[in-house]
N, C-alpha and C positions, 0 to 999 in steps of 0.2 A: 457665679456657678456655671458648671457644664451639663447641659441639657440635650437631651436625645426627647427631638419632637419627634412625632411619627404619625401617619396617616394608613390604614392599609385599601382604603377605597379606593378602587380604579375608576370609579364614577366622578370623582374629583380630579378635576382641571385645574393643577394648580396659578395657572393665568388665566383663568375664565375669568369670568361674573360674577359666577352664583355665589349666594350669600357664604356657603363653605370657604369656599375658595379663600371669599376675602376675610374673612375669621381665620384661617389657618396663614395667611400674609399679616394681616393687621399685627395679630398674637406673637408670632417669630420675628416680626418688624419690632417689636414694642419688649421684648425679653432682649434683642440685640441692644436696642438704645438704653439700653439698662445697664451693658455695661456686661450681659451675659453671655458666653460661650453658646451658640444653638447649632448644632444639627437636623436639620430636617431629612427625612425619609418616608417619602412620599409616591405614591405608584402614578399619577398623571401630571407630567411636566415634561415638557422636552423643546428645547433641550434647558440643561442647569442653571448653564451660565446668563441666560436671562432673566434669569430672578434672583440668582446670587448677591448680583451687588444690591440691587431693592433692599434684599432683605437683611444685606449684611451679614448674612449665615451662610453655610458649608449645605449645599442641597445635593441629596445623594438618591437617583431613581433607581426605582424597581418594579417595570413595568411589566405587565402579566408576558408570562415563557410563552415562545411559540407553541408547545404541544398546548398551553391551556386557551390560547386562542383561539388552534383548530377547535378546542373542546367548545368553545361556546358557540363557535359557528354549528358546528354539526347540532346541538342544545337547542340551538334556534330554529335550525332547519326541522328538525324533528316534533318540536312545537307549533311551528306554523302549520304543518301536515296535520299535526294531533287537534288542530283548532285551540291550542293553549294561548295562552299572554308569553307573547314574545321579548324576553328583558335581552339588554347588551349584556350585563353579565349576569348570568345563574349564579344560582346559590351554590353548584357544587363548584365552579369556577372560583367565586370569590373562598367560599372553603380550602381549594389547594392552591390557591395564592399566599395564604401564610405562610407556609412551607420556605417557596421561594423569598421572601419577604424578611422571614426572620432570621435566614442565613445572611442577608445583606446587610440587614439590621445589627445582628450582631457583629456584622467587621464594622459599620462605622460604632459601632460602641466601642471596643476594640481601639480603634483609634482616638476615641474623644473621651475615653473612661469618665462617663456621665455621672453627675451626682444624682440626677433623679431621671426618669422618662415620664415625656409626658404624651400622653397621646390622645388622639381623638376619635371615641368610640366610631365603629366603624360594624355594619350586620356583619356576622360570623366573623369581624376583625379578633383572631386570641395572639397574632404574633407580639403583639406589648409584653403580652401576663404572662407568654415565655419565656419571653427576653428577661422581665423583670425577675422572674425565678431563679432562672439561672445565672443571672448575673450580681443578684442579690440587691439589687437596685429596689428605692420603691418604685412604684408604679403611680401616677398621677392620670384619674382617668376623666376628660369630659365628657360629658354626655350632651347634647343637643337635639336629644329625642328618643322615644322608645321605640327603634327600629322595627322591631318585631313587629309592633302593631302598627306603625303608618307603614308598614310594606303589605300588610295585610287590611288594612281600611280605605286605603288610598291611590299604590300603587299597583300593581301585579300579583300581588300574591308571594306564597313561598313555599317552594318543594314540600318540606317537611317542617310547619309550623311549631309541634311541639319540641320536637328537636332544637330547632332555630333559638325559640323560648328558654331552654334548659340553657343552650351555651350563653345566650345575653345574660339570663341571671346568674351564672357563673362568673361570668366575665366580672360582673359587676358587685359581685361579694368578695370575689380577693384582690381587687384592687384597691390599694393602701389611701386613698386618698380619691374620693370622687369629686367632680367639681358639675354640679346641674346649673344650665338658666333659668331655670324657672322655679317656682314652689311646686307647681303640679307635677313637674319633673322629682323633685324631693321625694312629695308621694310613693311616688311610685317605684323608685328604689327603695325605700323602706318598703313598702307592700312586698316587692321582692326578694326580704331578705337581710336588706344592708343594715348597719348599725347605723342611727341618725347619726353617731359622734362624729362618722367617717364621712359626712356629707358636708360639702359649702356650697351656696347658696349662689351664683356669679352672673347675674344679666348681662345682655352684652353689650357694646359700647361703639365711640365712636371714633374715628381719629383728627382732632380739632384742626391739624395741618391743613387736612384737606377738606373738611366743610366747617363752615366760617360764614359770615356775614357779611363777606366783604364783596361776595362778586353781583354781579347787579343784572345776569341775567339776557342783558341787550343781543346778544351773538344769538340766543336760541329763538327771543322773540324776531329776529329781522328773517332766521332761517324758515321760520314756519309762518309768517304775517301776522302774529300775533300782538302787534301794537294797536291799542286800544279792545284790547279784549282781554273779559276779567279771564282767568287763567284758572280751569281747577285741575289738578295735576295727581298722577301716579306714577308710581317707580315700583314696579317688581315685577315676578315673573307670573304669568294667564296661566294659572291652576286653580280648583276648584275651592282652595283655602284660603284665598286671598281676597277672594268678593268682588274681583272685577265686574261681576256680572248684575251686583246690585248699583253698583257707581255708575254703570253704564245708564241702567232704569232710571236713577236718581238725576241725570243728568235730560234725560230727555225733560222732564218735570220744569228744572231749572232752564234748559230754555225754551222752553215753552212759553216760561215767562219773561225770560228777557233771551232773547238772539245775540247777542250778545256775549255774551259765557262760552269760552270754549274747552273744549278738555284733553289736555294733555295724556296720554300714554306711554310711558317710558318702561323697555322692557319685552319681553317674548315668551313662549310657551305654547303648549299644544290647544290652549285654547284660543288665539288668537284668531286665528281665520272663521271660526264662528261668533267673535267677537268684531270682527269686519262686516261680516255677513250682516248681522244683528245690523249695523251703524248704519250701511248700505239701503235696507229694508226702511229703516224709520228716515229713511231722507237725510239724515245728521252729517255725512260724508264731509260735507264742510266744515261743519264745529267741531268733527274728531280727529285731532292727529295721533298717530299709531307712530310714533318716533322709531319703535325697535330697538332689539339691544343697543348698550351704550358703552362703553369703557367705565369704569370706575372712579375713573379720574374726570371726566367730563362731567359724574352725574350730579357735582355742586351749581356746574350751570345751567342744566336743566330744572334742580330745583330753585333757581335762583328766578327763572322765568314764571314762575308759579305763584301765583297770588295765597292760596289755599292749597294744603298737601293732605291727600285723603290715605288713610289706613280701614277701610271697607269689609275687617275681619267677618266671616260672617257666624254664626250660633254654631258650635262644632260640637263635638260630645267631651272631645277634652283639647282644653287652648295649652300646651305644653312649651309652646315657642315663645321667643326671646328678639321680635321683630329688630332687626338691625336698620331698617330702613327708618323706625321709628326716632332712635337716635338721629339719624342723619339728616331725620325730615325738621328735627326741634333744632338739631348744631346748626343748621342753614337759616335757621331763622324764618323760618315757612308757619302759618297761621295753621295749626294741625285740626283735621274733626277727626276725628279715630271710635271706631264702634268698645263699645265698653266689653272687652273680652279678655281674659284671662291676665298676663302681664299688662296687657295693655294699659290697665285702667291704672295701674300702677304707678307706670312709665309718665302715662298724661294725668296731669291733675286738671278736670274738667275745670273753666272758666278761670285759669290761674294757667298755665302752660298750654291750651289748647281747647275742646269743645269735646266732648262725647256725648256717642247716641248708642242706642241699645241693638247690639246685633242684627240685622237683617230688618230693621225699623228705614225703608224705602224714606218717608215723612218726615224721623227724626232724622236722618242724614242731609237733606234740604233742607230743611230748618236752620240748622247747624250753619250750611253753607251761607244761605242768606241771610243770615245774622254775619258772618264773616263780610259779605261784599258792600250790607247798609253801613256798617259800621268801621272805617278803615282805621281808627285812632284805638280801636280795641286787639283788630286784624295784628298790626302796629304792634300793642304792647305785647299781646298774649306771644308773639313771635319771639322778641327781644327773651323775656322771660323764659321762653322754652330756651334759646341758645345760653340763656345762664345755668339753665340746670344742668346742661349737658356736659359742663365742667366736672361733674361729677361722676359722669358715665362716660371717661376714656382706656381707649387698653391699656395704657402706660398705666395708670391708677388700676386697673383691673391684674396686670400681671403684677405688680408690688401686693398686690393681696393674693395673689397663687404664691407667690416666694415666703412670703410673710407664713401661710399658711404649713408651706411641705420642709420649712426652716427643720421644724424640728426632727422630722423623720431623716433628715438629711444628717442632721448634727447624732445623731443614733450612732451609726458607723456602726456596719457588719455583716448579715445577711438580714433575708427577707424579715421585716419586722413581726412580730407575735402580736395578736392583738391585744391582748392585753395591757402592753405597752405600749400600742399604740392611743388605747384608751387613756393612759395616764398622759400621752405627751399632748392628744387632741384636748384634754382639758385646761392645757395649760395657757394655753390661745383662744381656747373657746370662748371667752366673755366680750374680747374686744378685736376679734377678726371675724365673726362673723355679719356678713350683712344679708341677715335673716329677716329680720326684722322689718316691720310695711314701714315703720320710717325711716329706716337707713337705704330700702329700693327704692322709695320716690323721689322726683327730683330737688 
């Protein structure tokens, strides 16, 4: 097939780190090796041809217009005066970047006469659902979170929240096909609106090329002096949803009792430097390494120096996310304790792929651990285990079920589908492509 991927967030770095980043790489990596025509069009990459050949796709930018940059500089200027939350790009910014976007958008369609677009929701991102209109194309939309509310729970805030609201569930009622990671995510499209028929169900996954079982590790213990030191390790990024800040407690505990234990850091975010502070203050400066970001491709060796791989989610009001690092921490074959939250519990089957404890349970997270460190024949299996399940949970196997899925809006041929018929073609595949079900998500 010919496929028009699209991105319209300028906040994504299409060579970063961040988990986007490598979800929208992994995903156009994994539709190429398939054997499918991709276009990607995406606003942060520069330049192209450095990820071109990676991804074996046609990468086409369209990075915010000088006048909308002056706009956000002056946005920002005028914010910092007014005492507001200073964002890189505003909301009215990212609103007349569609404009831009989906004029460029529609020449590479133009050129690639796509059978479907897939794109990935994006706040006030609507250039897809025009493009898809006008072009008569369906629209394949993911979702990776209800923007509206973690920009409002979490981040900055938003000009005009009800506004903001209207256009997401807009966005997300005429889009012919939505694809959520999570069930809570599910939820909440239907709360919104959407017909369940038009929902699938899609966690996210890992790329077994590159974490595997095979690397042993030695390069990152010789770099940091970590030979003979049991190893409990993190990979993501210091934000207040990730629980760095209970691992950190939990760890003082653990060596307390044994000196021993050291704990790895892998990763960056604005909460680090008080998470320095913190380490500094309790004396630990020796048993903490703060490694810092890493490249993508290194971080199998990082987790390969790692005795135990923690996931430290802590009690949120809604767990929505589809932890990626969760995959990579099971494919690497790392001994996992992961707090029992939302996917999570899903992902890890407690005492069978890994160890779970109860959200911001300080006690059951040590526990967990040291039952990991007495025990290294269990460390040992539970690991192996996790990297078998992970067979399961690759993007190659995740895009054959996007294709599988949008097959038949494709084989349609016309303009924009009616729902109605779309109802009749989503039941045709409904019984044995959906993986809704808690036992076709676990591993």
């Amino acid at each position: 097939m010919k496929i028009l991927y699209i991105s319209t967030d300028p906040g994504i770095d299409l060579t970063g780190q961040i988990g986007s980043a490598i979800h929208i790489r992994a995903l156009v990596r994994a539709l190429a090796d398939l054997g499918h025509q991709v276009t990607l069009v995406c606003s942060g990459v520069e330049p192209a041809q450095s990820i071109e050949a990676d991804l074996h796709a046609t990468v086409r930018l369209v990075p915010l217009a000088r006048w909308n940059r002056v706009l956000a500089r002056c946005l920002q200027i005028a914010n910092r005066f007014a005492g507001m939350p200073v964002r890189e790009h505003p909301d009215l910014v990212r609103a007349l970047h569609n404009f831009r976007f989906a004029r460029r958008a529609a020449a590479a369609a133009r050129e690639l006469a796509p059978d479907f677009i897939y794109e990935r929701y994006s706040l006030w991102g609507m250039a897809g659902l025009w493009l898809a209109r006008k072009l008569g194309t369906p629209l394949v939309l993911e979702v990776n979170a209800p923007l509206v509310y973690e920009q409002q729970r979490y981040r900055a805030g938003l000009t005009n929240a009800p506004l903001a609201r209207w256009v997401e569930h807009c966005i997300w009622r005429k889009a012919n096909l939505l694809i959520a990671v999570s069930e809570s995510l599910r939820s909440r499209l239907q709360a919104a609106g959407v017909d369940p028929e038009f929902i699938r169900v899609l966690p996210n996954a890992v790329d077994p090329r590159l974490f595997h079982m095979d690397f042993d590790g030695k390069r990152v213990r010789e770099l940091f002096n970590l030979d003979g030191r049991f190893v409990i390790g993190f990979v993501g990024t210091f934000k207040p949803w990730h629980g760095a800040d209970l691992l950190l407690a939990a760890f003082q505990d653990l060596h307390q009792v044994d000196p021993s234990t050291h704990l790895l850091l892998v990763g960056d975010g604005p909460l680090r430097p008080r998470f320095e502070e913190q380490v500094r203050k309790t004396g630990l400066h020796r048993a903490v390494t703060f490694a810092g970001g890493v490249a993508h491709q290194d971080v199998p060796h990082y987790l390969a120096a790692m005795d135990v791989a923690i996931a430290p989610y802590p009690a949120l009001e809604e767990f929505y996310f589809s932890p990626i690092k969760l995959f990579e921490y099971m494919a690497a074959g790392r001994a996992v304790v992961a707090s029992r939250a939302g996917q999570v519990a899903e992902i890890v089957v407690d005492g069978v792929t890994g160890l779970l404890f109860e959200p911001g349970d300080r006690a059951g997270l040590v526990s967990c651990v040291e039952r990991f460190q007495k025990d290294t024949a269990l460390r040992n299996e539970l690991g192996r285990r996790a990297s078998a399940a992970c067979s399961e949970h690759t993007w190659g196997q995740n895009v054959a079920r996007v294709i599988h899925w949008v097959q038949p809006l494709v084989n349609r041929n016309g303009s924009a589908p009616f729902r109605g018929e779309e109802k009749r073609l989503a039941q045709r595949f409904e019984g044995n492509a959906d993986l809704t079900s808690k036992g076709e998500n676990r591993p």
